[in-house]
N, C-alpha and C positions, 0 to 999 in steps of 0.2 A: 957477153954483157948485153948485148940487143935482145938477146931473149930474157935475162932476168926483166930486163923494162918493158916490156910487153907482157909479163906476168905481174910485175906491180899495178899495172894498169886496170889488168881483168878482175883481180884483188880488190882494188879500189873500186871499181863497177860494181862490187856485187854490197860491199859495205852501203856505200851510196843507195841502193836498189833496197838493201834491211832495214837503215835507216828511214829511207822515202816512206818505204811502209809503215814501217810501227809509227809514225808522226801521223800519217793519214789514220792508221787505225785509230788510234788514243784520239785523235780531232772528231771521228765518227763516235766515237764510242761515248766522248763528252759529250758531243750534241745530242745524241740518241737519249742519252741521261738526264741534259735539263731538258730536253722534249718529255721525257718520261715524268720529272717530276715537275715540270710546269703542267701539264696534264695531271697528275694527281693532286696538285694545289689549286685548282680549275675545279675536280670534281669534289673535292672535299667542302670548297668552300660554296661551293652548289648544294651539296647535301645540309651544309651549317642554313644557307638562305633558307633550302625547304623544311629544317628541324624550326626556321626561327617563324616560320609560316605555318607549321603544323598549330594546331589549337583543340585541344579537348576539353570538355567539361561534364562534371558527375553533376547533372540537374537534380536530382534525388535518389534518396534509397530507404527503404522500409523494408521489415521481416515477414516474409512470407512462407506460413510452412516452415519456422526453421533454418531461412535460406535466405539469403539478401535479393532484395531485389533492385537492380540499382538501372537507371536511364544513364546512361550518357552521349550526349552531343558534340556534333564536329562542328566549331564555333571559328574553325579557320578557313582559308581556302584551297586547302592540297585535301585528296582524300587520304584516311589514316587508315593504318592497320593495328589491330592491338591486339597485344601478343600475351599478356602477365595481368593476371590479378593478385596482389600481395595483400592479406588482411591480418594485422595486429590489434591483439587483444590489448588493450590498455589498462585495464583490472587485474591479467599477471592469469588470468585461470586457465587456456590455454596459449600454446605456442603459436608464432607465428606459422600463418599457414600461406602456401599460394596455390594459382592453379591457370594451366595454361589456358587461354585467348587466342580466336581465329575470326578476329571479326572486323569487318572492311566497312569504313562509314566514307560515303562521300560531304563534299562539304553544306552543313545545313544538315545534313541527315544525323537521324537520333535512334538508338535500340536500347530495346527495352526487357527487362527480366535476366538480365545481364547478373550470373551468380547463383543464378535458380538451380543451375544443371552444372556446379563445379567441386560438389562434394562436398563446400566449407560451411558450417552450422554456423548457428548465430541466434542467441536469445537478446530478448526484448530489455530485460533488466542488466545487460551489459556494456561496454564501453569500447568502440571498434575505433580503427584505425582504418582506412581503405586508400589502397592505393593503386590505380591502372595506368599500365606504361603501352607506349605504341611502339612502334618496329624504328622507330626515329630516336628513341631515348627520351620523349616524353613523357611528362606524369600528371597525374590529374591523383587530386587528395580530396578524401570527404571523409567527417567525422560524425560519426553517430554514439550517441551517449545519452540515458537519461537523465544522467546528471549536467545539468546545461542553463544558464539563468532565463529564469520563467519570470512572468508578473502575472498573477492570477487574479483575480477580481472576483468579488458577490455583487450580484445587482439582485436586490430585494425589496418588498414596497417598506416600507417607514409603517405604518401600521394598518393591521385587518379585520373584519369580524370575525366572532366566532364560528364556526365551520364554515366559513368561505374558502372557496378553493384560491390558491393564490401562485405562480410563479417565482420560482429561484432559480439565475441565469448567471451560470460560471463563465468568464471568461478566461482561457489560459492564452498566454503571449509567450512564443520562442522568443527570447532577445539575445540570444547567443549572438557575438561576433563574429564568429566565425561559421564558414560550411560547415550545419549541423543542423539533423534531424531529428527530432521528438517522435519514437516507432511505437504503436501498440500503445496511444494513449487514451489510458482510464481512467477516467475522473472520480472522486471521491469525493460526496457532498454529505454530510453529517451536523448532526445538529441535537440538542442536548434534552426534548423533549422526544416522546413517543408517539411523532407525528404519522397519520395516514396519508402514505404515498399514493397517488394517483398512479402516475409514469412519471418516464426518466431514472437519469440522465438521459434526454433524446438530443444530439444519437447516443448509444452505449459506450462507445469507444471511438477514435478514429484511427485510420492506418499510419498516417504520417503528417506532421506537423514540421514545415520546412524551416527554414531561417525566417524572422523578422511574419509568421504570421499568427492571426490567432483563432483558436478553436472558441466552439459557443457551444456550449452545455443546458440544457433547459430541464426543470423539473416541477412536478407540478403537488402540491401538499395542498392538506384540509389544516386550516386552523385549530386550534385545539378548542373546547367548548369552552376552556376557562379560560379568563383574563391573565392578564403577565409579559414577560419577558423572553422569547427566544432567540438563542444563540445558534449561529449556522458557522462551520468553515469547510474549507473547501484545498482539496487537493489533488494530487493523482499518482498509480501506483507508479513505486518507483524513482518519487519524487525527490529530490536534495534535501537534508536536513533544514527545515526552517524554512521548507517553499511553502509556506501554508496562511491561508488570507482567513481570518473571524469577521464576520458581520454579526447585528443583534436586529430584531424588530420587535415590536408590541401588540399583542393582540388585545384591542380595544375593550372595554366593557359596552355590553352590552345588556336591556332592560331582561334578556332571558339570563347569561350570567350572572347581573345583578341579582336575579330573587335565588341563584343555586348559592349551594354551599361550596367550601373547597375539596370535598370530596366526589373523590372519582367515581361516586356513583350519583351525582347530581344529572336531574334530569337530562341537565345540559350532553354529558354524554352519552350520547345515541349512538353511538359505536362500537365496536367490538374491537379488541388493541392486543400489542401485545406490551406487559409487565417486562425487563428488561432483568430480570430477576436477580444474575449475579453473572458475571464476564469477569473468572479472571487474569491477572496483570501485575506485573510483566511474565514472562511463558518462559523458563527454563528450558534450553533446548536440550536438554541429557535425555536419553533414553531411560527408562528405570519406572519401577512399578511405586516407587514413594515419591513421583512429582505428579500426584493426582491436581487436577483443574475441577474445580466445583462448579458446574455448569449449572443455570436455575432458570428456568422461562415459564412467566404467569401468563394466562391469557386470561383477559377480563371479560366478563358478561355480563354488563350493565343495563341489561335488556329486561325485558317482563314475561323472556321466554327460554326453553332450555337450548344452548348451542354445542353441538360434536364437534368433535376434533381429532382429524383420521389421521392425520401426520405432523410431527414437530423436528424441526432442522435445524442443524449448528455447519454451517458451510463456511470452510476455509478456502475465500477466492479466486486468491492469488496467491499459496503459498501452502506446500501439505503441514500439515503440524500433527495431526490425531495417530496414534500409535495402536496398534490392535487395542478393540473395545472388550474386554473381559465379561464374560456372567456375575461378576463380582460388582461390577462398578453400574450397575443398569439398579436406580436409586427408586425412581417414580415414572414411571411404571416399572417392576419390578425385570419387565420380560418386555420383548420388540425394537430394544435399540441392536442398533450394527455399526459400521462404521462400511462406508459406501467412496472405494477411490473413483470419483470422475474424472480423471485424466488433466490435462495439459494445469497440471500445477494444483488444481483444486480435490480436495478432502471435504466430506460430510460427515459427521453425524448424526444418524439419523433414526424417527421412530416412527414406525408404524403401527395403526390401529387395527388394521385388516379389517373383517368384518365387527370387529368390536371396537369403536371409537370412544372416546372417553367421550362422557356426558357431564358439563356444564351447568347447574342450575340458573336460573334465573336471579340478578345481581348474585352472581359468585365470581369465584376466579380457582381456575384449574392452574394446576403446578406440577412441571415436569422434571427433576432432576437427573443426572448422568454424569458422571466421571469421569475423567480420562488420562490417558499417558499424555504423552509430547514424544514423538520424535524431531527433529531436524539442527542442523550443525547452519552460527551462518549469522547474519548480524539481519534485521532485516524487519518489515511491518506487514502483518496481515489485516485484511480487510476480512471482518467477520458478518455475516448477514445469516439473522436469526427469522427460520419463518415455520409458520403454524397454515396447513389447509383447513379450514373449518368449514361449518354448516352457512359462514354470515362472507364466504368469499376466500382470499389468502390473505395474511399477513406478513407483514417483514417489517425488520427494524436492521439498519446497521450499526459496526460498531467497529474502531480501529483496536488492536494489540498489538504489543511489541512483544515483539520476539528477538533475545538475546541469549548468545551461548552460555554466558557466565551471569544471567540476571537468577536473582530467586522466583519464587514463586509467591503469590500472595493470595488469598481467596478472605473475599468479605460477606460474612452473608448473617444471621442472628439465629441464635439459638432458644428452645425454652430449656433448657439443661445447662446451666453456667460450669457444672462441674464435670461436665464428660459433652462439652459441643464437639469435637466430631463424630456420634454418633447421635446426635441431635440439631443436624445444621437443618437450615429451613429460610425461605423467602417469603412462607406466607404467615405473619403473625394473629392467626384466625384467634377467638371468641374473646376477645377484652372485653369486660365489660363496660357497659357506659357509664359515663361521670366519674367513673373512680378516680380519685384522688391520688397520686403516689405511685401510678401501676410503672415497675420496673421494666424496662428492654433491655437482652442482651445481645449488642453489636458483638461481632469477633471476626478479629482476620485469623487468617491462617498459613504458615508458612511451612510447607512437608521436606524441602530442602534441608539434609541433616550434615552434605559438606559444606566445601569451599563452592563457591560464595557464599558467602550468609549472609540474609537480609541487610538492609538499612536501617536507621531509624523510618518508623512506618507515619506516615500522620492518616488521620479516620477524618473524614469531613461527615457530618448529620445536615439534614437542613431538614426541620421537625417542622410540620404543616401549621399553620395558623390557630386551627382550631384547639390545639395541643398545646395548653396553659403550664405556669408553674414549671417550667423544664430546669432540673436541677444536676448538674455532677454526682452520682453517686460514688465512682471508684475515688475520686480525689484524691488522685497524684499515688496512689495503691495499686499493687499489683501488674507492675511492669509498665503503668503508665505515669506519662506527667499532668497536673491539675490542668484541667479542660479550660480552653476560653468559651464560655456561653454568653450569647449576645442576641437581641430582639432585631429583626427588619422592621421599618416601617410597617409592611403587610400584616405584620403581625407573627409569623414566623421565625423560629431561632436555627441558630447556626450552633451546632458543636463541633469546634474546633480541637483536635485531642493528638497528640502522637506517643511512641512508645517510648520509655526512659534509655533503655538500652539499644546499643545500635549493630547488634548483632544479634537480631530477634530471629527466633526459630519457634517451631512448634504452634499452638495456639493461645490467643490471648484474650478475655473477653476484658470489654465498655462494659459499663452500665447506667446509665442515666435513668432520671425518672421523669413523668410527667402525670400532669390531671388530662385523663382523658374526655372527652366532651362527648356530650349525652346527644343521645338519639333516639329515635323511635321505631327507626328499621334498622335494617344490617347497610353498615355505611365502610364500605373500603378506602381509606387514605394510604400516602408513601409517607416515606422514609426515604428520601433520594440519600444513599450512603456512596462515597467517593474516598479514595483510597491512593493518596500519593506520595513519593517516597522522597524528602527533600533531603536528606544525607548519601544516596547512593553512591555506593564508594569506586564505582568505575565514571558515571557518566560525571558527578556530582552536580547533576541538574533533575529538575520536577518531569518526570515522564507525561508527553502528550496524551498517551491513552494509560490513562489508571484502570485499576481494576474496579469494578463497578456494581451496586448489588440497588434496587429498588424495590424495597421491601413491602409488602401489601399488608397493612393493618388492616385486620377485621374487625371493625365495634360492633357490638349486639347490645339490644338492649335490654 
């Protein structure tokens, strides 16, 4: 019995000794545990203080090369590191793309060219998303778009003499709310005569227009010799639908305008121009040898001596349009057109004279025609700039068109053949005689589009020069049109107002209107400013900005 109690004992000792322990363990083991996670709610809540101290910011960004280039600044007081550039397309045309970041900014410190060397492209006329994250979980967000609200402004004088050189000064304002850049902005200043450009837009372009500032655009024009009315507006590529400001000025009469006539061969004009001949509008984007564009550029020489002319250009800006130039479609001059890709977006058409330049008589006006396809897929506006090198300097005139997938085609230009005008089209209505009573013109549009879409109803605008009495409707509401509205200006000048009855026009259609032509004594060139706008168009069903456009050069002889 003494020995079982002395084994219950040792038994007990060692229970006691199991227990003692696992109670000291699990005590150490707990401690050790909230030591561990007090410590990592210690360092966690250190890393949230320095995520909540970290501070980045994208001070700008513009396209370079293709390639963004964006600054951003450490506007906190911890240095960052940044790991991710994430850039979304907002237009849907490509995927989001990213690319890694290695780059260490202390606080107050800013790097620059950030995106140049990361692979991801980027054009001008598109809609970015940007986003850069730091090794904290940080983000910094910048939007770049040229669709963004702008306030653009004309500042022009109120009125000027004739051939006075005078100032047109575009103001464009960023007023987007939000972080957003205006990249690769090009101003667009147009105006509704054939005025002689000096220079400008100075500058051409700028790189980047940040939030809340504004660009200043300067251009410098000659007055015209004649007295009247000019219209200017002002935009730039790329712009939002309806970002576009009209101003108007007057050019004053003057004791030399006074004793000239309203023809553009009055003393008054001492300059060499060019005739605007025919642009046209809207541009079908299909491919295909039947969406011919009737292209026409007069250049005048109102001079008392003969002027050359070594080269004539049809240049698409900002946007390729011209489709291989055929042997078929090379109009006037028969032979020397080509079609000339210059790269980063822009197409020409182009002629040259080589050692044979086309010669000019004294008061004449030379006429260049050429044809062409259309390619391009894409909703979209080109800026067209028309120029001629001559013996008297260079010329240019601008011009805007639309270009739509699904638009028709329309070409205005006049014919002397009413019964077979496409093979009788023409911008220059040479030898009327003077004073005739009754002499017939035939205006015609033309639409070669033979599917889906089909035309609008077309409306024909005339505004028949002063000098030109008697102006009467001849088709009268005949022949696929509706009775003309004919109306006199103060000036003395009529307006014919005319559209087509049906509103699935295709093919060709001629106007005819008459007038008394006014007598003269030498060879006297007047226009025909002809305008061409589609007020039924069955997509937009609005009046197209840039119609198609033909300014017709009447020749009187006497």
């Amino acid at each position: 019995m003494r020995y079982r109690r002395g084994l219950s004992t040792v038994v007990g000792a060692v229970f006691f000794i199991i227990a003692t322990t696992t109670v000291i363990t699990y005590i150490t083991y707990s401690m050790n545990s909230i030591d561990n996670f007090s410590q990592s709610v210690i360092v966690s809540e250190s890393q949230n203080i320095d995520r909540g101290r970290e501070e980045i910011t994208i001070s700008q960004v513009r396209i370079d090369g293709l390639k963004f280039n964006m600054t951003v600044v450490n506007t906190g007081s911890l240095p960052v590191h940044l790991t991710r550039l994430w850039v979304t397309n907002q237009d849907g045309v490509t995927a989001d793309q990213k690319a890694d970041l290695d780059i260490n900014l202390n606080p107050g410190q800013q790097q620059y060219n950030i995106g140049q060397f990361t692979g991801i492209s980027a054009v001008s006329t598109e809609s970015y998303n940007l986003k850069v994250v730091t090794e904290r979980g940080n983000i910094s967000t910048f939007h770049v778009s040229p669709d963004v609200s702008t306030q653009i402004q004309l500042v022009l004088p109120g009125e000027v003499q004739p051939g006075e050189n005078f100032r047109v000064v575009t103001l464009i304002t960023n007023n987007s709310t939000m972080p957003n850049n205006i990249v690769d902005l090009v101003p667009i200043i147009l105006n509704n005569c054939s005025l002689t450009q000096i220079d400008g837009p100075l500058p051409p372009s700028i790189k980047t227009l940040p939030q809340g500032n504004t660009a200043t655009f300067t251009s410098t024009y000659v007055a015209p010799s004649l007295s009247g009315g000019i219209g200017f507006n002002a935009t730039y590529v790329g712009a939002p639908t309806g970002a576009i400001v009209n101003s108007n000025m007057t050019v004053a009469l003057s004791a030399e305008s006074e004793a000239a006539t309203n023809s553009q061969w009055s003393q008054a004009a001492s300059r060499v121009g060019i005739l605007i001949s025919g642009i046209p509008n809207p541009v079908n984007s299909a491919s295909g040898s039947a969406y011919l564009g009737k292209w026409g550029i007069g250049v005048i020489n109102p001079l008392d001596r003969e002027v050359q002319v070594y080269s004539v250009g049809i240049l698409a800006s900002n946007i390729k349009i011209f489709d291989t130039l055929l042997p078929a479609h090379q109009i006037e001059p028969t032979s020397g057109w080509r079609r000339v890709d210059l790269g980063n977006d822009q197409d020409m058409i182009l002629w040259e004279g080589g050692s044979n330049p086309i010669t000019i008589g004294k008061r004449d006006v030379g006429q260049f025609r050429v044809e062409t396809n259309f390619k391009l897929t894409g909703t979209t506006e080109s800026v067209i700039i028309i120029s001629a090198l001559t013996s008297e300097g260079k010329l240019n005139v601008m011009y805007t068109i639309s270009v739509f997938t699904n638009n028709p085609i329309v070409n205005a230009y006049y014919t002397s053949n009413p019964s077979d005008p496409l093979n009788n089209w023409t911008y220059i209505i040479s030898g009327i005689p003077s004073g005739k009573n009754d002499q017939i013109f035939n205006a015609t549009i033309h639409n070669p589009v033979t599917g889906s879409p089909l035309a609008s109803r077309v409306k024909l605008i005339i505004l028949v020069p002063a000098d030109f009495t008697n102006v009467f409707d001849i088709t009268a509401g005949a022949n696929g049109w509706d009775p003309a509205d004919v109306f006199q200006n103060d000036d003395g000048s009529h307006v014919i107002n005319v559209q087509t009855t049906l509103s699935d026009f295709v093919g060709s259609q001629v106007y005819q209107f008459s007038a008394n032509v006014p007598t003269v004594t030498d060879d006297k060139l007047y226009v025909f400013q002809t305008t061409t706008v589609y007020p039924d168009f069955v997509e937009d069903a609005v009046i197209q900005l840039a119609s198609a456009l033909s300014e017709a050069g009447v020749e009187v002889v006497p």
